[in-house]
N, C-alpha and C positions, 0 to 999 in steps of 0.2 A: 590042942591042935585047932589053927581055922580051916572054916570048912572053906573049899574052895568049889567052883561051878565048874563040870566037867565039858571039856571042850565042846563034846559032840552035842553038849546040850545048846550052847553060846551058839551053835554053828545054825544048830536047826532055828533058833529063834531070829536069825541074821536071815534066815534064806525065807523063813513065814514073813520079815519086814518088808523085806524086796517084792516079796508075790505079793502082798497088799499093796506097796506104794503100786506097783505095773497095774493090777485090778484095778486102782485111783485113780491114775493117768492113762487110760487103755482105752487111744482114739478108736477103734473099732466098735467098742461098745454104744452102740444106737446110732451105728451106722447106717446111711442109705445104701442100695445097692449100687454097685460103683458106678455101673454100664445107666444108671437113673442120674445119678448126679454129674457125668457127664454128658447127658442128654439137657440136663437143668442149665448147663452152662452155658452148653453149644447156640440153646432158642433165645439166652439172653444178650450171646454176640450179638445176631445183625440187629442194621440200624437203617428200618426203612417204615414207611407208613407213623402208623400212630407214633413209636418209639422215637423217631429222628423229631415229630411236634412236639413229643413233652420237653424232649432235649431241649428245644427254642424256645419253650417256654421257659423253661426253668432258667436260662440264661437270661433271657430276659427278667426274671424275678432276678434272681444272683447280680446282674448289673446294677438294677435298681438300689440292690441294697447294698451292695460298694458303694454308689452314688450317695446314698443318704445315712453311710455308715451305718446301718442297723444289723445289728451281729442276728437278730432272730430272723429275719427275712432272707439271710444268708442260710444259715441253718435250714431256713424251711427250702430254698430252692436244692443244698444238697442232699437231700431226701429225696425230692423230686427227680432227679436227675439218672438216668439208667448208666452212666461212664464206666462203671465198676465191669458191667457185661464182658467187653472187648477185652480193657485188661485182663480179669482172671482167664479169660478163653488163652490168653495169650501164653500163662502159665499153663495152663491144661493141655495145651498142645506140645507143648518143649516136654511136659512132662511125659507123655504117652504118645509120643514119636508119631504126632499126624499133624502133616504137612499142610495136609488142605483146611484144617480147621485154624493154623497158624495164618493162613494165607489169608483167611478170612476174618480171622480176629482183626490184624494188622491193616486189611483194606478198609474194616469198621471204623478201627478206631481212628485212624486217620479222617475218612470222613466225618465224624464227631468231632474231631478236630477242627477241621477245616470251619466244621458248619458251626460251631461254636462261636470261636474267633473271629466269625464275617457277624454273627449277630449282635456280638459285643461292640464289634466295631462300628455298627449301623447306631446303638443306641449312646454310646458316647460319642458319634458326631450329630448327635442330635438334642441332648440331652442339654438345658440350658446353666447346669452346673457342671461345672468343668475341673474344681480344685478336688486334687486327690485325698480322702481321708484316710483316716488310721488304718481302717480295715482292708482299702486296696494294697497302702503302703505297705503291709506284715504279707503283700503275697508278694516282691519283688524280689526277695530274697530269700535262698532258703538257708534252712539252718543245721546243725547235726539232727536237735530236735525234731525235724519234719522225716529226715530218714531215718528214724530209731520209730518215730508215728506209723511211716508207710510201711514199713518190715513188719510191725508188731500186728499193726492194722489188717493188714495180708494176710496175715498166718491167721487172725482169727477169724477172718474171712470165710475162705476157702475150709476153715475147720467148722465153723455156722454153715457153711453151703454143702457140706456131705453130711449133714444130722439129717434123718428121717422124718422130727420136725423142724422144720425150719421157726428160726427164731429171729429177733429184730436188731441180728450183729453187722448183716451187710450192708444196713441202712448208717448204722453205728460206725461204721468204716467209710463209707463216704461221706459223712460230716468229718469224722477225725480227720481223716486224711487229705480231707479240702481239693478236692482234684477239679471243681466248677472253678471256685475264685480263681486261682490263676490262671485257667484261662480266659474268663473275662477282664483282667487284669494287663493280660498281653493284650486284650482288645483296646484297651483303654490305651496303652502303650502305642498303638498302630493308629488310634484316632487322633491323636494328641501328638503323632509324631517324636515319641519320646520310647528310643529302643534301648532305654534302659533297664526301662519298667517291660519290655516288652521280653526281653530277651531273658531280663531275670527273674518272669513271669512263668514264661515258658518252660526255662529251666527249672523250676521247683516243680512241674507239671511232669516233665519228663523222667525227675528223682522218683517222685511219688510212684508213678507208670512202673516204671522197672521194677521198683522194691516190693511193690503189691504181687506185680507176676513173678518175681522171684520166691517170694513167700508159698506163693501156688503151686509154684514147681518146685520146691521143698517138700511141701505136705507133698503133694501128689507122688513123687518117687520114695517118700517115707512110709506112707500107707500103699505103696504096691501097685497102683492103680495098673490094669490091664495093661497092656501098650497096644496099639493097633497093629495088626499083622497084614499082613503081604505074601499074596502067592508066589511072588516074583522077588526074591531073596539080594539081587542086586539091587533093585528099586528099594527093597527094606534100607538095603546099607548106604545108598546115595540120600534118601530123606532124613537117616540117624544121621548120616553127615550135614548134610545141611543145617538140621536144627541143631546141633553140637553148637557151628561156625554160627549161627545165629547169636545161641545164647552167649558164646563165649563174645559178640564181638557187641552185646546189648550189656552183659553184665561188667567184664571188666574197666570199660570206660566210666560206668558207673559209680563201681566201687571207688577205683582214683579217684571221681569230682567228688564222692560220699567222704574220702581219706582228707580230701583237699577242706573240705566243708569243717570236718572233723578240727584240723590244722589250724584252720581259722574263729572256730569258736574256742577252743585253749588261748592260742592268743591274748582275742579278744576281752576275755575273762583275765586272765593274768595283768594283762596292760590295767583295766579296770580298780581290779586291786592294786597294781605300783602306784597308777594316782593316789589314788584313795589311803594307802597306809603311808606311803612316799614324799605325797605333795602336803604336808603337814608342818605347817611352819608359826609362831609364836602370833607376829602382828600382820600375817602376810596369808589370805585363802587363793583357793582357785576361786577363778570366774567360772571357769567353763573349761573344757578339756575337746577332744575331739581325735578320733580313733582311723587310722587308714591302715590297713590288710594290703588295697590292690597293687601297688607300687613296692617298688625295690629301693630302697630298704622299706621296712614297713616305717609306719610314721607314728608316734604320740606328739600333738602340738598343745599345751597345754598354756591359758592364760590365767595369770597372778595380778592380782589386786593387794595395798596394802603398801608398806615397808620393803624397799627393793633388797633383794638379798645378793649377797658377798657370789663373787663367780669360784669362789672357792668351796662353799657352798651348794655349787648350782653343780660344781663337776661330782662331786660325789653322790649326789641325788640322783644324775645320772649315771654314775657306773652301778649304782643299785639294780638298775636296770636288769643286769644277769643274772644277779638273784632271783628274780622270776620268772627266766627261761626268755628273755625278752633279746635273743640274740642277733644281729641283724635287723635291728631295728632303731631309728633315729629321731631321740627325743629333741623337739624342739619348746620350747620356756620362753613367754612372753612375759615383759613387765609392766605393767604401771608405771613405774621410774618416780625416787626419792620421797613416798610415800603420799606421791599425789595420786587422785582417779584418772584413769584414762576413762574420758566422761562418755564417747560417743561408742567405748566397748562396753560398755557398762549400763546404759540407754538401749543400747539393741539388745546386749543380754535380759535386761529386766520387760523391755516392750513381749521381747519373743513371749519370755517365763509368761507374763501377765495374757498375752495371748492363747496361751495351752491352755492355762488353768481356767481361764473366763471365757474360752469357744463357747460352750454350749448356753452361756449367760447372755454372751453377747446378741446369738440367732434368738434367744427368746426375746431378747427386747428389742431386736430388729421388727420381730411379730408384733411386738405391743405397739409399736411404733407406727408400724404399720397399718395395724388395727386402727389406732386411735385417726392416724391421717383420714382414714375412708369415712369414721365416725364425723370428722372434723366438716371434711367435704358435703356428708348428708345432710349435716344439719346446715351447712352455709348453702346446700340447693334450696333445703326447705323453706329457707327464710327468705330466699329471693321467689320463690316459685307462690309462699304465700301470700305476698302482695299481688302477686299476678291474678289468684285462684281468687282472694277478697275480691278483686272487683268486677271478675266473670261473673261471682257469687252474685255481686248485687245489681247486673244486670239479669240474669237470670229468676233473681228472687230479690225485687223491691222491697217488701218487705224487714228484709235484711237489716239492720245497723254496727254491730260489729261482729268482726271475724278474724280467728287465727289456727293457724296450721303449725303444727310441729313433731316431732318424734318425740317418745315418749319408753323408757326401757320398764315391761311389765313381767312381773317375775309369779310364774304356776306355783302356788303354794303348798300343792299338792305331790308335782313332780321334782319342784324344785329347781324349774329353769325355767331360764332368764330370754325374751325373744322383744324385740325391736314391735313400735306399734305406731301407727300414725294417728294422731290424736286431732281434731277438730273444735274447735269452741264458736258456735252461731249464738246471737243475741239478737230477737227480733223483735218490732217494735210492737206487735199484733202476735200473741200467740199462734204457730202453724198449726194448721190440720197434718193426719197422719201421712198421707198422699206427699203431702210437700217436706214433709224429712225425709224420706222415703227416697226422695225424687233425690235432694241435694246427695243422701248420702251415696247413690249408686252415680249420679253425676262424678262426684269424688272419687268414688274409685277409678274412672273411668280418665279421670284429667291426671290424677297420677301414678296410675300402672300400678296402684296398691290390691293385695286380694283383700285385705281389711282396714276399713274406717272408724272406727271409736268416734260417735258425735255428743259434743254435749251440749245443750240447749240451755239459754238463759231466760 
């Protein structure tokens, strides 16, 4: 006979699994006191004094560093930045039925808005670079990815913000969750007159907003949190109404533009691939492809270089199309025609290409370029200036017979750097006393605004 495991034993060891994994995962455990961590949140709503200056500061870092595309300057102003305050307050109020702390998160964050968006906008109409780089361009639009960030981001928020220690996750949430750049991005948008960038700056600002405080008011009604009570039982039920008609009328608009978001990254992705496994032909490639969501029907315009292909061909390339869920959407197919280049599609495509890949080649040797001109200029001052300085020299000191002025590049062998030197050569016909080198060289510094003269005597 096999032995077999008696039920009741299977049973007890299924119900010991369950109390372990709950013990694992059991938000309670090193929990803060709730009525504490609602207090923690409430002091990190408003936005006045100090708070509202670091905010101005930090936009102003954050601008900067859209401006000069530096991802770590960004980084570092989203640290800086208190934004997280008002949202999560925003959550904590919907979640524990207090009106006034709703009222107040809301009037915060609005002013954080406001004041954000006017500081952005003051330093991109002032700022003498104007073209937008990578890193403004990734806040203009958002993506499924940014709402799956701000939800995730949320939850672990507000689960970092009721630990008894607090740890370094709500700092960790406002990087991820990027809630500065866009709206420095919508500033840029509003300096620049371009509300496209501003609009759909904003709108990734606004996903992020909701989904953080939705996250808050998850946790919050999952861990129990207190609700605040009312001696006055209709005023309880007129505020639970209100904030119901809140949330309901903050989240569902949300969720559609999050469904919509959603909608449009499948697409997007599929389209991607039709090209890509689709547009595959023996002596014939794409040039370039180019993708449109906004418009009715959607669009794939796709350009072919190569051996023009058969329209018998070209029609079942496009009914392929269904095959990847591509319904309602209208492929357009450029050609080349009978295996010639179309030269002036093919010139913009390869300028563009050679411009991405060689930006940051090209600003380096705009510097060198740069460099080198001011180099160029000094030394054509110096040459003219030391004919002038030779024959002050030799009225001042007869003596004198010849003389030359120039720069001179003297490199610390110790530090190992390299610093500009202004060199002199005197030749006189009478060797000077100490007095009269003395004399010319501080003369010298004085005729040409140098702190130091290098003289050498002949």
């Amino acid at each position: 006979m096999e032995a077999t495991t008696p039920k009741p034993r299977r049973k007890n060891q299924l119900i010991r699994f369950l109390l372990y994994l709950r013990d694992r995962f059991d938000l309670h455990d090193g929990k803060e006191d709730e009525l504490a961590t609602i207090e923690y949140i409430r002091k990190n709503v408003e936005f006045k004094g100090a708070n509202l200056w670091i905010l101005i500061f930090a936009i102003f870092v954050a601008s900067v560093g859209l401006n000069v595309n530096s991802t770590a300057v960004i980084i570092g102003a989203m640290l800086i930045s208190p934004l997280m305050g008002p949202i999560m307050g925003i959550g904590m109020a919907a979640g524990i039925n207090d009106f006034e702390l709703l009222k107040r998160s809301l009037r915060n964050l609005g002013v954080a808005v406001f004041i954000a968006i006017l500081t952005s906008t003051i330093y991109f109409n002032f700022t003498p670079l104007q073209d937008a780089q990578s890193e403004l361009l990734a806040r203009t639009e958002p993506t499924i990815w940014d709402v799956l960030i701000a939800l995730f981001g949320g939850l672990a928020g507000i689960v970092a913000g009721s630990r008894k220690e607090k740890s370094n996750a709500i700092p960790g949430v406002a990087i991820a969750t990027a809630l500065m750049p866009p709206l420095c991005t919508a500033g840029y948008g509003l300096a620049t007159f371009n509300f496209y960038y501003f609009f759909g700056a904003f709108y990734l600002f606004f996903i992020n907003s909701v989904f953080i405080s939705l996250s808050t008011y998850l946790i919050v009604r999952f861990m129990k949190y207190p609700k605040k009570e009312f001696l006055d039982h209709k005023k309880e039920k007129r505020v639970q109404t209100y904030i119901t008609i809140f949330t309901i009328l903050t989240i569902v608009p949300s969720v559609y533009l999050a469904y919509g978001i959603v909608l449009r990254s499948i697409w997007e992705e599929q389209a991607k691939r039709y090209v890509q496994i689709e547009m595959v032909f023996p002596k014939t490639q794409v040039l370039n492809s180019e993708l449109d969501y906004s418009q009715e029907p959607r669009r794939i315009e796709v350009n072919l270089i190569g051996e023009e292909i058969d329209e018998g061909t070209l029609k079942i390339t496009k009914e392929k199309a269904l095959e990847y869920n591509l319904e309602n959407t209208e492929i357009v197919i450029h050609q080349s025609g009978n295996g010639a280049t179309d030269m002036n599609l093919l010139r913009s495509d390869i300028l563009k290409d050679l411009y991405e890949r060689n930006e940051q080649i090209i600003q380096d040797k705009d510097k060198r370029i740069s460099l080198l001109e001011n180099e160029v200029a000094n030394y054509g001052q110096i040459r003219i200036l030391g004919k002038e300085i030779a024959q002050e020299a030799k009225i001042n000191h007869p003596n004198l017979s010849k003389f030359a002025l120039n720069r001179s590049l003297v490199t610390d062998l110790a530090s190992e750097k390299s610093d500009t030197l202004l060199l002199a050569y005197a030749e006189f016909k009478k060797k000077p006393n100490r007095s009269e080198t003395d004399k010319l060289v501080q003369w010298l510094k004085l005729r040409t605004k140098s702190d130091t003269v290098a003289l050498i005597l002949y």
